[in-house]
mmCIF file as gemmi writes it, N, C-alpha and C atoms, coordinates in Angstrom:
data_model
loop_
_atom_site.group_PDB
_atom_site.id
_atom_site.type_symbol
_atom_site.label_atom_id
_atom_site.label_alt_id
_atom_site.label_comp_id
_atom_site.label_asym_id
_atom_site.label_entity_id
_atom_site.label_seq_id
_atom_site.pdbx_PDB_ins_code
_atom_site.Cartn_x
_atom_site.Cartn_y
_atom_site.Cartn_z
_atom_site.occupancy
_atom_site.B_iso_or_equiv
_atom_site.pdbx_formal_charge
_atom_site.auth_seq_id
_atom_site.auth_asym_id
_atom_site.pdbx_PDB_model_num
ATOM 1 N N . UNK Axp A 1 ? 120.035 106.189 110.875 1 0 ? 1 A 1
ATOM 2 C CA . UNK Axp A 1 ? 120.325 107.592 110.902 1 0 ? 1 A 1
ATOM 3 C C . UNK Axp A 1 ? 119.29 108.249 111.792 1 0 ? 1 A 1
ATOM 4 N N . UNK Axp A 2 ? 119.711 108.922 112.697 1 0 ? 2 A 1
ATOM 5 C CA . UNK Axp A 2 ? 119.104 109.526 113.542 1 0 ? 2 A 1
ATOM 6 C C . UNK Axp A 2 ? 119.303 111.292 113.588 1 0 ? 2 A 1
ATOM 7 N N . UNK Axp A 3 ? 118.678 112.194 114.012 1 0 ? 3 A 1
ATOM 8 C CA . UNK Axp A 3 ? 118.875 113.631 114.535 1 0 ? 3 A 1
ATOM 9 C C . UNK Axp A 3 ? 117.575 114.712 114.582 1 0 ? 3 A 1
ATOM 10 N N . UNK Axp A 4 ? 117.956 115.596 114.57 1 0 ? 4 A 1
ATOM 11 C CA . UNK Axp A 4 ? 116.939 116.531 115.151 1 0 ? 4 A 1
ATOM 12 C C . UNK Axp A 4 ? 115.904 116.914 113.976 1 0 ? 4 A 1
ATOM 13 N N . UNK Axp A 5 ? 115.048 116.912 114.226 1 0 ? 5 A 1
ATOM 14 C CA . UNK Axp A 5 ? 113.913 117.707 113.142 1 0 ? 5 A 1
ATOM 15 C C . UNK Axp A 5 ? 114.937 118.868 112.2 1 0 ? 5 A 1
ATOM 16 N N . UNK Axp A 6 ? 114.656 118.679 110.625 1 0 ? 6 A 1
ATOM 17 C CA . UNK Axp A 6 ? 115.316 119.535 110.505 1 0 ? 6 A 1
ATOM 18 C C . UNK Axp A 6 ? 116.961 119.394 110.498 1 0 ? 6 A 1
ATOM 19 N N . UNK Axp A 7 ? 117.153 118.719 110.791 1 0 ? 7 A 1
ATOM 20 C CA . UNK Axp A 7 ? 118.96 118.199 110.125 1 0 ? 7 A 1
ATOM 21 C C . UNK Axp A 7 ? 119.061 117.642 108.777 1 0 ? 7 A 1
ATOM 22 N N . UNK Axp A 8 ? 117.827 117.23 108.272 1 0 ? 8 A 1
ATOM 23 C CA . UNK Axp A 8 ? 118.489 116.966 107.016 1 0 ? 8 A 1
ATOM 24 C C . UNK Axp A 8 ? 118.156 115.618 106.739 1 0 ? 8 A 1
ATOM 25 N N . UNK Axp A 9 ? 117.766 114.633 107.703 1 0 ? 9 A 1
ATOM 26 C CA . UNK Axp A 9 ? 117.479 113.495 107.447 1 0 ? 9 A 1
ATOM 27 C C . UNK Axp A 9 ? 116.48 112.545 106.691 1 0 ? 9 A 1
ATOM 28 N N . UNK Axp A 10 ? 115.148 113.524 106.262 1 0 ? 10 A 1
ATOM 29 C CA . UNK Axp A 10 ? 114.753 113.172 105.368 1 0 ? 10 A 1
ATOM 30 C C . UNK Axp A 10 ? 115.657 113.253 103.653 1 0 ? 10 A 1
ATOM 31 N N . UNK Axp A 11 ? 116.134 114.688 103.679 1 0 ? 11 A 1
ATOM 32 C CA . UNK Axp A 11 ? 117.067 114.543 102.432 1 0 ? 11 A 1
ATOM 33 C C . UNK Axp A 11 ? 117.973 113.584 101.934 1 0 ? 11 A 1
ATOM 34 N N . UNK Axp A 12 ? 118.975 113.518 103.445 1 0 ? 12 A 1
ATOM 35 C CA . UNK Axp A 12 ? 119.941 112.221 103.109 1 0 ? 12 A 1
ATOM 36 C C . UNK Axp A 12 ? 119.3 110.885 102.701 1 0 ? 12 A 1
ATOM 37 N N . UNK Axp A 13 ? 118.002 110.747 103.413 1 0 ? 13 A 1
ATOM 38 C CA . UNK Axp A 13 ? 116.88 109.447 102.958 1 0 ? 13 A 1
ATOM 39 C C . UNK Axp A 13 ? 116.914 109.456 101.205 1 0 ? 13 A 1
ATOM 40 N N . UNK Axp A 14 ? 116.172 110.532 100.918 1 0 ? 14 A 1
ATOM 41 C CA . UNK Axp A 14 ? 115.899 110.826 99.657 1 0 ? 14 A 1
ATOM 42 C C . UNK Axp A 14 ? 116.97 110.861 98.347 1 0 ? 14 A 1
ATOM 43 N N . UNK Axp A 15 ? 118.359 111.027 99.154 1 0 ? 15 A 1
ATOM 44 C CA . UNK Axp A 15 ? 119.492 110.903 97.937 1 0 ? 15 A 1
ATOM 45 C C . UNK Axp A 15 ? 120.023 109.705 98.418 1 0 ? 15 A 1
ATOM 46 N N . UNK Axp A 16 ? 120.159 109.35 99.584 1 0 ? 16 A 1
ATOM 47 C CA . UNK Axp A 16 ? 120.39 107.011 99.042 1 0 ? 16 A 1
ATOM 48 C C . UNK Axp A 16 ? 119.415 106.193 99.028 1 0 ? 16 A 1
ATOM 49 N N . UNK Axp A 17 ? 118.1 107.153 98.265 1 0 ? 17 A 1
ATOM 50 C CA . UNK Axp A 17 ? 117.323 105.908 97.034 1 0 ? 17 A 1
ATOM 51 C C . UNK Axp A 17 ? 117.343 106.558 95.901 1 0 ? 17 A 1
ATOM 52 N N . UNK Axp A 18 ? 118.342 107.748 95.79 1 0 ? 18 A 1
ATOM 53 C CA . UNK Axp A 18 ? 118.431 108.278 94.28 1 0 ? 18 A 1
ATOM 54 C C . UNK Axp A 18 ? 117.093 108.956 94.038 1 0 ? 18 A 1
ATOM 55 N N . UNK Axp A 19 ? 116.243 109.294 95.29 1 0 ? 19 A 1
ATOM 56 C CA . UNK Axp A 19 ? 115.508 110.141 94.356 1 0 ? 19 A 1
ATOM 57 C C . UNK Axp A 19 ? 114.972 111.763 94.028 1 0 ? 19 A 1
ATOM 58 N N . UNK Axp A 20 ? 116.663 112.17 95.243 1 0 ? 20 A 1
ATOM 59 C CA . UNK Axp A 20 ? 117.007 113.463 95.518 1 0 ? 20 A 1
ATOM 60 C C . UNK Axp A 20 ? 118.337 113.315 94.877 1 0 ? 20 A 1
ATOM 61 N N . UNK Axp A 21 ? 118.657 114.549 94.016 1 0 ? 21 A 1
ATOM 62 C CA . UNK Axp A 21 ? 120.319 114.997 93.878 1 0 ? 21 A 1
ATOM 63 C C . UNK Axp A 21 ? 120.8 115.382 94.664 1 0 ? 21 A 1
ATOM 64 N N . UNK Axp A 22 ? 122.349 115.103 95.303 1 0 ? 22 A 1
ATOM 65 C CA . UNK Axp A 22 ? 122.534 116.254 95.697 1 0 ? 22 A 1
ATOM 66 C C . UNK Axp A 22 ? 122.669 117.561 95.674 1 0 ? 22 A 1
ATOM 67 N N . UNK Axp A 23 ? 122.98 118.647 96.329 1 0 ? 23 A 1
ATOM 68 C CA . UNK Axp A 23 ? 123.464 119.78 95.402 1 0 ? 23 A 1
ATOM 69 C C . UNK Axp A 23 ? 125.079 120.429 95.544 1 0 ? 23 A 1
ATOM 70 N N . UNK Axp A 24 ? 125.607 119.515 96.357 1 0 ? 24 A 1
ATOM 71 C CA . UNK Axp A 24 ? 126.913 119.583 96.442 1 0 ? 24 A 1
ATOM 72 C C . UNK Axp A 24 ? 127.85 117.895 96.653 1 0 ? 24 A 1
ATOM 73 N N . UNK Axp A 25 ? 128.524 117.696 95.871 1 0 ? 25 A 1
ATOM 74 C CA . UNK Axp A 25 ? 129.025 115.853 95.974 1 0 ? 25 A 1
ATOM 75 C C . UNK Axp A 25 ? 128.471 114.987 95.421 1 0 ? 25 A 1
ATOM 76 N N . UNK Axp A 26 ? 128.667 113.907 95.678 1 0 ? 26 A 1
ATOM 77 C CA . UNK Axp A 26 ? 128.072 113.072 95.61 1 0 ? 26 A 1
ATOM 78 C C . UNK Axp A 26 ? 128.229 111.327 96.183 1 0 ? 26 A 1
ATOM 79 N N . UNK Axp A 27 ? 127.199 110.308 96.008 1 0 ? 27 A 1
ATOM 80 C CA . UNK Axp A 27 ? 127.039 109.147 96.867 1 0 ? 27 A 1
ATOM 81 C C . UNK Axp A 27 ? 127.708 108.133 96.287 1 0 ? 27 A 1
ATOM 82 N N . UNK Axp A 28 ? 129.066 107.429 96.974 1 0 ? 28 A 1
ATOM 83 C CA . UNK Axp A 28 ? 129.4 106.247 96.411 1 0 ? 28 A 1
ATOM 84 C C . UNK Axp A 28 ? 129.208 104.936 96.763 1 0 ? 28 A 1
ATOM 85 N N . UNK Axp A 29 ? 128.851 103.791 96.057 1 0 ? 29 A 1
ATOM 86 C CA . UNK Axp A 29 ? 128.175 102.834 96.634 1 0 ? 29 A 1
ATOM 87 C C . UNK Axp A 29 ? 129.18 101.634 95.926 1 0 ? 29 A 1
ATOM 88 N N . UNK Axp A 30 ? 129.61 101.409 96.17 1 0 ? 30 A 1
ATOM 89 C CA . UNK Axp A 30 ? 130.069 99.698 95.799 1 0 ? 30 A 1
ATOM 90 C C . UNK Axp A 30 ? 131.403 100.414 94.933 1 0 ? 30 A 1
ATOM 91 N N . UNK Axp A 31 ? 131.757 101.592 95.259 1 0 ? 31 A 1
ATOM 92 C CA . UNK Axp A 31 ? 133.04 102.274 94.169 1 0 ? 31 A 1
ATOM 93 C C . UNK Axp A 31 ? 132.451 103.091 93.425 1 0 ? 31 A 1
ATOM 94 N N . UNK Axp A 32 ? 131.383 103.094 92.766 1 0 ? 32 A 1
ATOM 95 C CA . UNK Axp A 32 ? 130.619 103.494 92.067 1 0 ? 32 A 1
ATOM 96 C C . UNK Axp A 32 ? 129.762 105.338 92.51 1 0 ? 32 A 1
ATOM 97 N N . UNK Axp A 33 ? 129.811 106.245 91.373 1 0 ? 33 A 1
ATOM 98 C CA . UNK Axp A 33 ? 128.847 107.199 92.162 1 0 ? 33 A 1
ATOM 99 C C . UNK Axp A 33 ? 127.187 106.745 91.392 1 0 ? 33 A 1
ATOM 100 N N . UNK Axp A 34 ? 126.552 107.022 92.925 1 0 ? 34 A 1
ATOM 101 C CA . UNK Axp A 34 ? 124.845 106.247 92.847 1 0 ? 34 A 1
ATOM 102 C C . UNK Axp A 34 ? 124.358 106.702 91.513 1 0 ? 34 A 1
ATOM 103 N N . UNK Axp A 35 ? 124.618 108.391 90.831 1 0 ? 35 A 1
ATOM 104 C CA . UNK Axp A 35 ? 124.017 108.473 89.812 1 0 ? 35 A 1
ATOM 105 C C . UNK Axp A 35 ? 124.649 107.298 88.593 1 0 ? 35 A 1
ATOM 106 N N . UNK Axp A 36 ? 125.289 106.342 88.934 1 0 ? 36 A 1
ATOM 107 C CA . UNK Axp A 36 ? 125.905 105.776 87.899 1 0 ? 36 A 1
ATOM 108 C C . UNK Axp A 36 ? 124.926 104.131 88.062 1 0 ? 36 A 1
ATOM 109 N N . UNK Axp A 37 ? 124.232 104.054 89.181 1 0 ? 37 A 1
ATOM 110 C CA . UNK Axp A 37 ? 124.065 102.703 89.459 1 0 ? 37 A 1
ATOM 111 C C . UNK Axp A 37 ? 122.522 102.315 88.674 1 0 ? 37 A 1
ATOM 112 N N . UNK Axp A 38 ? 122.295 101.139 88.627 1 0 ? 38 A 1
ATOM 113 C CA . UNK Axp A 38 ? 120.819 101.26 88.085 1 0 ? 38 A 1
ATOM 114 C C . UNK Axp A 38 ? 119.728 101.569 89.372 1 0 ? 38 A 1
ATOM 115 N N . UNK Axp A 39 ? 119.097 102.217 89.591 1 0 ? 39 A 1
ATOM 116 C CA . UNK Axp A 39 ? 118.298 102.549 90.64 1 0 ? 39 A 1
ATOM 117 C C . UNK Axp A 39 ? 117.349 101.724 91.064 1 0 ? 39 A 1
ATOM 118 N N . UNK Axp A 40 ? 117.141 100.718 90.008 1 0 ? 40 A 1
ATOM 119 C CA . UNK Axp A 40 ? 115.715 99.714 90.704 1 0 ? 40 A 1
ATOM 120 C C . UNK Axp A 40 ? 116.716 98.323 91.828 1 0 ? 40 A 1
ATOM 121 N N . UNK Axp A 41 ? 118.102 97.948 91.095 1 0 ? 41 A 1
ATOM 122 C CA . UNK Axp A 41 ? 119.018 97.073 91.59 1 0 ? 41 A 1
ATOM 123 C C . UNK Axp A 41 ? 119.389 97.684 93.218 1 0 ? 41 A 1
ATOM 124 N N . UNK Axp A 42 ? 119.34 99.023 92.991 1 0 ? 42 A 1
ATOM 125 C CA . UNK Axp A 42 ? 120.244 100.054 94.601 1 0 ? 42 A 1
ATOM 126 C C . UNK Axp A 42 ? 118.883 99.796 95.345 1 0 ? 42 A 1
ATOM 127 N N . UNK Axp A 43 ? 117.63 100.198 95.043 1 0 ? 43 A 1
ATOM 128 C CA . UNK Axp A 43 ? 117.019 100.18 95.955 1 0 ? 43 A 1
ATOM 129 C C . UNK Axp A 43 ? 116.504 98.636 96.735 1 0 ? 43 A 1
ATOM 130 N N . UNK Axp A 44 ? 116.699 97.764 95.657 1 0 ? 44 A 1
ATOM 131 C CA . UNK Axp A 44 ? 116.428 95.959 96.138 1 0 ? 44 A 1
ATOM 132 C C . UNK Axp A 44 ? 117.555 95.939 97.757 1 0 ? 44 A 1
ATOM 133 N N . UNK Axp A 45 ? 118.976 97.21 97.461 1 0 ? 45 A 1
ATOM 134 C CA . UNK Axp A 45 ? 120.013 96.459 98.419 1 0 ? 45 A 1
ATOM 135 C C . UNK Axp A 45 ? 119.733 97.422 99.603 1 0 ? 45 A 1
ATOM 136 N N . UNK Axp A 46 ? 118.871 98.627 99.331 1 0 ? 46 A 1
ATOM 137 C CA . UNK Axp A 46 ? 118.713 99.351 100.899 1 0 ? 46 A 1
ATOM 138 C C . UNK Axp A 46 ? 117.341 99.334 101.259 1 0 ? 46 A 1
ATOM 139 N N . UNK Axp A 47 ? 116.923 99.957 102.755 1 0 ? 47 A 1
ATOM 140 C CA . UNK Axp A 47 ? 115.883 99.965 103.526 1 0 ? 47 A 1
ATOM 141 C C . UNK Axp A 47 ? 115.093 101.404 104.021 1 0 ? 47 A 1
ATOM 142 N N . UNK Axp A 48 ? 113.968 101.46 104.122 1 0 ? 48 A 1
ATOM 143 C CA . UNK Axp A 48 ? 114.171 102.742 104.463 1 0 ? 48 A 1
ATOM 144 C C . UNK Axp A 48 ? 112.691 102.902 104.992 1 0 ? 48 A 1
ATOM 145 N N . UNK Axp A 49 ? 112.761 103.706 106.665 1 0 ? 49 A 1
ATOM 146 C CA . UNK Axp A 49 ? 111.208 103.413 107.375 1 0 ? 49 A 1
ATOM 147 C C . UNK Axp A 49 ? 111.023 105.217 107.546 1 0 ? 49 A 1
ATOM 148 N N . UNK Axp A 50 ? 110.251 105.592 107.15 1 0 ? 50 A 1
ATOM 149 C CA . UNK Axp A 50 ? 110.025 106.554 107.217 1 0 ? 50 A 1
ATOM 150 C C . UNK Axp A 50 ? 109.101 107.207 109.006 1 0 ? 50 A 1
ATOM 151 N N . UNK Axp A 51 ? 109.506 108.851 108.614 1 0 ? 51 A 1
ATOM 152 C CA . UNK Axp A 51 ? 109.233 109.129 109.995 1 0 ? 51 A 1
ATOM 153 C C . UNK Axp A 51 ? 107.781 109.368 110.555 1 0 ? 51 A 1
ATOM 154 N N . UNK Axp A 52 ? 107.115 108.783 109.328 1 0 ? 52 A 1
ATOM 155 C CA . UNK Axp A 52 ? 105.632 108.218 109.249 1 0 ? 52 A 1
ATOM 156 C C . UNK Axp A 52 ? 105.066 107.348 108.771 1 0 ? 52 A 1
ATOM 157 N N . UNK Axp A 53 ? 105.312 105.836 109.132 1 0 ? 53 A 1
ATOM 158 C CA . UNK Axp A 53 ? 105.176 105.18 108.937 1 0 ? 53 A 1
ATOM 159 C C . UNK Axp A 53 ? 103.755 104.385 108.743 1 0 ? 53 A 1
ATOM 160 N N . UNK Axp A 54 ? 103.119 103.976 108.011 1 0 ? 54 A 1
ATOM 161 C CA . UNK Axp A 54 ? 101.074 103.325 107.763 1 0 ? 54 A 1
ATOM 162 C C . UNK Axp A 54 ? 101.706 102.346 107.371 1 0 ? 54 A 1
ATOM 163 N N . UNK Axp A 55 ? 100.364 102.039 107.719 1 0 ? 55 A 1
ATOM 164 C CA . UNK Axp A 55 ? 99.648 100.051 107.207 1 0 ? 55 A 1
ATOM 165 C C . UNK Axp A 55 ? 98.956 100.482 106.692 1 0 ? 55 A 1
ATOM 166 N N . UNK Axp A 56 ? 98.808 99.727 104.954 1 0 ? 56 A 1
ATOM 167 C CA . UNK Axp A 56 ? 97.578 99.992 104.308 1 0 ? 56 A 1
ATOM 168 C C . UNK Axp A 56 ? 96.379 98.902 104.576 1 0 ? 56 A 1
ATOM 169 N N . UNK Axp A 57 ? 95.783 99.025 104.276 1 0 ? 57 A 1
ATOM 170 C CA . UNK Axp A 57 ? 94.754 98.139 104.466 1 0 ? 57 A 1
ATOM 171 C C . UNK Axp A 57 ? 95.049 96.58 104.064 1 0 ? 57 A 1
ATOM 172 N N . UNK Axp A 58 ? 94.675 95.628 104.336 1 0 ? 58 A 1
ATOM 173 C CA . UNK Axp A 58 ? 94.661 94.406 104.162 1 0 ? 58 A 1
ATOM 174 C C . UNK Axp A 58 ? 95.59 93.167 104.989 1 0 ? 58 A 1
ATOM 175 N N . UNK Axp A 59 ? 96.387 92.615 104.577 1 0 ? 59 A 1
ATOM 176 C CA . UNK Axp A 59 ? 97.223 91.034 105.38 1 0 ? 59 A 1
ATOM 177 C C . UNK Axp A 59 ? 98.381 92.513 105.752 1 0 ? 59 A 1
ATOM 178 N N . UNK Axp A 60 ? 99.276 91.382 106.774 1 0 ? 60 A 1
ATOM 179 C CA . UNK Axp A 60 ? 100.557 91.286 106.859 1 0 ? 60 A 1
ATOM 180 C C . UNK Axp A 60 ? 101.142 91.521 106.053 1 0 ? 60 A 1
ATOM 181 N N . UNK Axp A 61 ? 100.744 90.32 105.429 1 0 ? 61 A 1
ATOM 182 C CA . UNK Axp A 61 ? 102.074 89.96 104.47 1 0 ? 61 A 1
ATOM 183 C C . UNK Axp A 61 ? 101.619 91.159 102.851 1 0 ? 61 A 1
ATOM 184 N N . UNK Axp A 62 ? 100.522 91.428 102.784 1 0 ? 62 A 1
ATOM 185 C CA . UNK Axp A 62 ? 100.827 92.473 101.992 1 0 ? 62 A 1
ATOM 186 C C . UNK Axp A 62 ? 101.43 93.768 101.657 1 0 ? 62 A 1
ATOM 187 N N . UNK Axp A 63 ? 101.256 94.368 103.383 1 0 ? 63 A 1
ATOM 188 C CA . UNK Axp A 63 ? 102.481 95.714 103.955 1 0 ? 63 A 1
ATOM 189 C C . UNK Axp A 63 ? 103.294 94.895 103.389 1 0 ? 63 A 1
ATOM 190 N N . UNK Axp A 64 ? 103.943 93.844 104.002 1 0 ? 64 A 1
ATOM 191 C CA . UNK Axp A 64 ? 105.439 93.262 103.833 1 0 ? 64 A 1
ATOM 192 C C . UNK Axp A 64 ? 105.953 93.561 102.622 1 0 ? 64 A 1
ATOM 193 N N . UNK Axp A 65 ? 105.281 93.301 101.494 1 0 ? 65 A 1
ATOM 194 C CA . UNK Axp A 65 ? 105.379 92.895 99.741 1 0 ? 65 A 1
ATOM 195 C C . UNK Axp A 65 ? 105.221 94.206 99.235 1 0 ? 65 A 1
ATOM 196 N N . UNK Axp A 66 ? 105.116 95.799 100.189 1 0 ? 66 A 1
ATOM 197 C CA . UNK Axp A 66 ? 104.553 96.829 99.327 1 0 ? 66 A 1
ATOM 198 C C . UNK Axp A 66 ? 106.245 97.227 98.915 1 0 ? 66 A 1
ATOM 199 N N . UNK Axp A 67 ? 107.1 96.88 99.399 1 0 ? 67 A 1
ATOM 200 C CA . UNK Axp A 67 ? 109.069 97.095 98.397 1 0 ? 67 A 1
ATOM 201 C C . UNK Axp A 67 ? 108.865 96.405 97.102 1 0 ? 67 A 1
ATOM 202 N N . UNK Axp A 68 ? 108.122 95.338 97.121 1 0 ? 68 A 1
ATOM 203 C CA . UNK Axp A 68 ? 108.663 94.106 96.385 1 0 ? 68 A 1
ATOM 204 C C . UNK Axp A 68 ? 107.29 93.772 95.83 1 0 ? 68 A 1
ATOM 205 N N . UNK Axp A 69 ? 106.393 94.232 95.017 1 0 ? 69 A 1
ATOM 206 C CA . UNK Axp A 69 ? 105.595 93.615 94.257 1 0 ? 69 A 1
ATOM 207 C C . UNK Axp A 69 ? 105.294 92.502 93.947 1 0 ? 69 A 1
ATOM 208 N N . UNK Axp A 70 ? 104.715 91.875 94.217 1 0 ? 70 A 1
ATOM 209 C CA . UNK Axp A 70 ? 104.714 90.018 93.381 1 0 ? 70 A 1
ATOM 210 C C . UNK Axp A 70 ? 105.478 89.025 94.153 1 0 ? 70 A 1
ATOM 211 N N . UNK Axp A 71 ? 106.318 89.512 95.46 1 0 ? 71 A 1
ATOM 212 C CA . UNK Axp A 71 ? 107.108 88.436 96.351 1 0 ? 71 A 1
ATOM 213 C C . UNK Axp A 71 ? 106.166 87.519 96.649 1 0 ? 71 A 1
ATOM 214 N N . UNK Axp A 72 ? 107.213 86.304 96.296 1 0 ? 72 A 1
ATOM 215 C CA . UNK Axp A 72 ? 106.027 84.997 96.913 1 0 ? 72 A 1
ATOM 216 C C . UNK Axp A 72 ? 106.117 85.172 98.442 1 0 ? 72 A 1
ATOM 217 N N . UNK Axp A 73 ? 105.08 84.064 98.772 1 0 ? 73 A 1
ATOM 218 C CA . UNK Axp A 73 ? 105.092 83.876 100.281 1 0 ? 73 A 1
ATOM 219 C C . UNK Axp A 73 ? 106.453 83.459 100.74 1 0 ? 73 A 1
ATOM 220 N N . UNK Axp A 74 ? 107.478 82.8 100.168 1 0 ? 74 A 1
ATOM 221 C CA . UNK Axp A 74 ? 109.032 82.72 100.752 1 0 ? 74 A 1
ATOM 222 C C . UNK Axp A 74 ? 109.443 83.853 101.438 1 0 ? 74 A 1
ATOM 223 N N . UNK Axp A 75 ? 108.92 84.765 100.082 1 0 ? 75 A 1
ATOM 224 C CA . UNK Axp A 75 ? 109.766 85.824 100.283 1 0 ? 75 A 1
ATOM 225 C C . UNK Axp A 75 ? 109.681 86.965 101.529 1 0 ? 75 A 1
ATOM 226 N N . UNK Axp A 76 ? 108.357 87.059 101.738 1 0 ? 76 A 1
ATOM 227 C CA . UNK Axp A 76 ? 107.726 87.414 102.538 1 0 ? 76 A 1
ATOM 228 C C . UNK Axp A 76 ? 107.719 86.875 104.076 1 0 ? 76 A 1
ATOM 229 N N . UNK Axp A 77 ? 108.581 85.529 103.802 1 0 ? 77 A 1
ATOM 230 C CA . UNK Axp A 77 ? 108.42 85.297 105.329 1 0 ? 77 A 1
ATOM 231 C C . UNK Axp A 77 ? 109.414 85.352 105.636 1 0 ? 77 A 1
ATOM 232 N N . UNK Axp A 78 ? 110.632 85.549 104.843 1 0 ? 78 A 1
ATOM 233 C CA . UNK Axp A 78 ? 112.42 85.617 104.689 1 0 ? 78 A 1
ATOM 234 C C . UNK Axp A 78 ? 112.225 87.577 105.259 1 0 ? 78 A 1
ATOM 235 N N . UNK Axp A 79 ? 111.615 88.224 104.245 1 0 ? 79 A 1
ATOM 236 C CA . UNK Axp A 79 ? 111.794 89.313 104.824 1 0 ? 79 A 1
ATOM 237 C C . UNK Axp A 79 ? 111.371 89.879 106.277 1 0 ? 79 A 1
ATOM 238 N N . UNK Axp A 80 ? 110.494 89.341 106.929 1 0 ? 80 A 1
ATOM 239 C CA . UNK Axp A 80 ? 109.665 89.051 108.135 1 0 ? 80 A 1
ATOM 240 C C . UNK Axp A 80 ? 110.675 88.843 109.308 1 0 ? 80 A 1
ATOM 241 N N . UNK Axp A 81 ? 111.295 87.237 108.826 1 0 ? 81 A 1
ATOM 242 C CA . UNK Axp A 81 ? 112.994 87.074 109.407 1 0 ? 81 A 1
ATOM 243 C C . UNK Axp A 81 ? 113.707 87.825 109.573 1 0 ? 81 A 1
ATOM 244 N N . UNK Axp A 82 ? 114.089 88.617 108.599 1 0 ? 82 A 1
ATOM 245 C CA . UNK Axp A 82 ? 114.752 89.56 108.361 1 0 ? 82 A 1
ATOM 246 C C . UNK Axp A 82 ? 114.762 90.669 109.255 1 0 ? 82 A 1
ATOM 247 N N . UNK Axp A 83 ? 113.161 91.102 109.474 1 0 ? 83 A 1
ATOM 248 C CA . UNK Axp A 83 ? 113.037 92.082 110.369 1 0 ? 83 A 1
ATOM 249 C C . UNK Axp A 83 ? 112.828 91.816 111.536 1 0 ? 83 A 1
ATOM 250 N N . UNK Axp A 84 ? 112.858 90.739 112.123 1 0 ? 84 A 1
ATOM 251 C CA . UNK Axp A 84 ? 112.542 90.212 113.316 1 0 ? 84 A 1
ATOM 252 C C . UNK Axp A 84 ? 111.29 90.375 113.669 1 0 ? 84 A 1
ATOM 253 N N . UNK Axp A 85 ? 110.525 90.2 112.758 1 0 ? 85 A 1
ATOM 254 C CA . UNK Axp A 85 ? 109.132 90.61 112.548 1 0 ? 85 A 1
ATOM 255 C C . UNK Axp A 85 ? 108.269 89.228 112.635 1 0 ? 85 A 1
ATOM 256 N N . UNK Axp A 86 ? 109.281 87.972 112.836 1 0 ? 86 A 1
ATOM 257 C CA . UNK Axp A 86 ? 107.937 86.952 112.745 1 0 ? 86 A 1
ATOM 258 C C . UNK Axp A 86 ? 107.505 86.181 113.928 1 0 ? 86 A 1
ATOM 259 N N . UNK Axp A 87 ? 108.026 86.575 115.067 1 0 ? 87 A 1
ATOM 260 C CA . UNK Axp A 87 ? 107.5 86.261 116.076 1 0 ? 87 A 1
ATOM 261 C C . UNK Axp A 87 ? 106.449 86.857 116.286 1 0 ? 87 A 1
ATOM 262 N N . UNK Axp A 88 ? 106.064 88.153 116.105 1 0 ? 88 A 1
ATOM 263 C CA . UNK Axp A 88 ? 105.489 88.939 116.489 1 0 ? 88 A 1
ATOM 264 C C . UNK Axp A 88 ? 103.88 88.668 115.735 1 0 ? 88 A 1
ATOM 265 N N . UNK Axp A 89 ? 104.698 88.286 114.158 1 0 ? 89 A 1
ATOM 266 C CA . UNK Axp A 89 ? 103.29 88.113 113.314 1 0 ? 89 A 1
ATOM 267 C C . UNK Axp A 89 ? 102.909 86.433 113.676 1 0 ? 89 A 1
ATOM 268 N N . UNK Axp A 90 ? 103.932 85.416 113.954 1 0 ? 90 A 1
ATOM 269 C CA . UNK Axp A 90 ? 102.909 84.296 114.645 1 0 ? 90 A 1
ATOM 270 C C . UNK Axp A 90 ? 102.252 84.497 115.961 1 0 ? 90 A 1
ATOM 271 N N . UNK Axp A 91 ? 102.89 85.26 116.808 1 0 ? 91 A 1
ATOM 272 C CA . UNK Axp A 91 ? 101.685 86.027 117.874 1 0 ? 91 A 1
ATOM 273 C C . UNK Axp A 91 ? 100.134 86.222 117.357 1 0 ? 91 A 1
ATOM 274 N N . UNK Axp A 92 ? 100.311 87.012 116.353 1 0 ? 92 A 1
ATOM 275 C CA . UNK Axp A 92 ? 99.207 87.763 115.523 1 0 ? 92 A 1
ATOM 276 C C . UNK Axp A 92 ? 98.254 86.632 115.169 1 0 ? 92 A 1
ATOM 277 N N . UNK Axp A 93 ? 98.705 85.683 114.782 1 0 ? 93 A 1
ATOM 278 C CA . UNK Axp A 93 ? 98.054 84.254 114.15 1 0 ? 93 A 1
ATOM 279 C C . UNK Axp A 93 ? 97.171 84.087 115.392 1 0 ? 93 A 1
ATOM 280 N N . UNK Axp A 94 ? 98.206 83.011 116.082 1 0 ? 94 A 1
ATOM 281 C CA . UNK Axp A 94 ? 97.33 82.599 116.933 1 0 ? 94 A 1
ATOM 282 C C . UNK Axp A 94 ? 96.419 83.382 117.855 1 0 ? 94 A 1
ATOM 283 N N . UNK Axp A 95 ? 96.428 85.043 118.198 1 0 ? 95 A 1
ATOM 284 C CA . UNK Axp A 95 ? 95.638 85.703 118.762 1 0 ? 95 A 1
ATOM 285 C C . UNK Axp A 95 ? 94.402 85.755 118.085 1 0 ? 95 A 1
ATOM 286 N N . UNK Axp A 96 ? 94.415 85.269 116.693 1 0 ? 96 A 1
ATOM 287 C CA . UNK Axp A 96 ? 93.128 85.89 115.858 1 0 ? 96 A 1
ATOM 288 C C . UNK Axp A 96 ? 92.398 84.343 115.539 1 0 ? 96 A 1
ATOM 289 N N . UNK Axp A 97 ? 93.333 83.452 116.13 1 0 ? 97 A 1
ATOM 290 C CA . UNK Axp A 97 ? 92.936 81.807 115.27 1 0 ? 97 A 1
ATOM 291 C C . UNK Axp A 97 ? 91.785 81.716 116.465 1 0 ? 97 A 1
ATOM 292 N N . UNK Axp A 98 ? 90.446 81.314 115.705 1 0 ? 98 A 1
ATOM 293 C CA . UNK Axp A 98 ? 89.213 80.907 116.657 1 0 ? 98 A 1
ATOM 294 C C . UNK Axp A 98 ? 89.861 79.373 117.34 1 0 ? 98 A 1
């Protein structure tokens, strides 16, 4: 989702992870309206990069794990895949490997 400062796009962010209402309608997801879904299951199935995006301090792979608490290293390197993110972080390796 893309548009101008001010269209709205943080809001629409904020009501498909359920953690804005709307104030007119509402979001259907799998048939379902979102206020009906369990919210920790909806958010495992969407993504969402904000229009300020940080690294907190520490690994890679710990940004990676800040959705997902406790992901093993699988998981972490599946999501990496995922983002087309692991070329970039074996770059990272070997730039830093003495």
């Amino acid at each position: 989702m893309v548009g101008a400062s001010g269209a709205g796009n943080t809001t629409l962010g904020r009501v498909l992870l359920g953690l804005t209402r709307p104030d007119e309608g509402f979001v259907v997801a799998g048939g379902r309206p979102l206020t009906e879904a369990d919210l920790d299951w909806w958010r495992d199935q969407v993504a969402w990069a904000s229009q300020h995006p940080a690294l907190v301090p520490g690994t890679v792979a710990a940004n990676l794990a800040l959705g997902r608490p406790g992901a093993d290293l699988a998981a972490i390197e599946d999501a990496a895949r995922q983002a087309g993110a692991d070329r970039f972080i074996g770059r990272l390796r070997t730039a830093t490997t003495p």
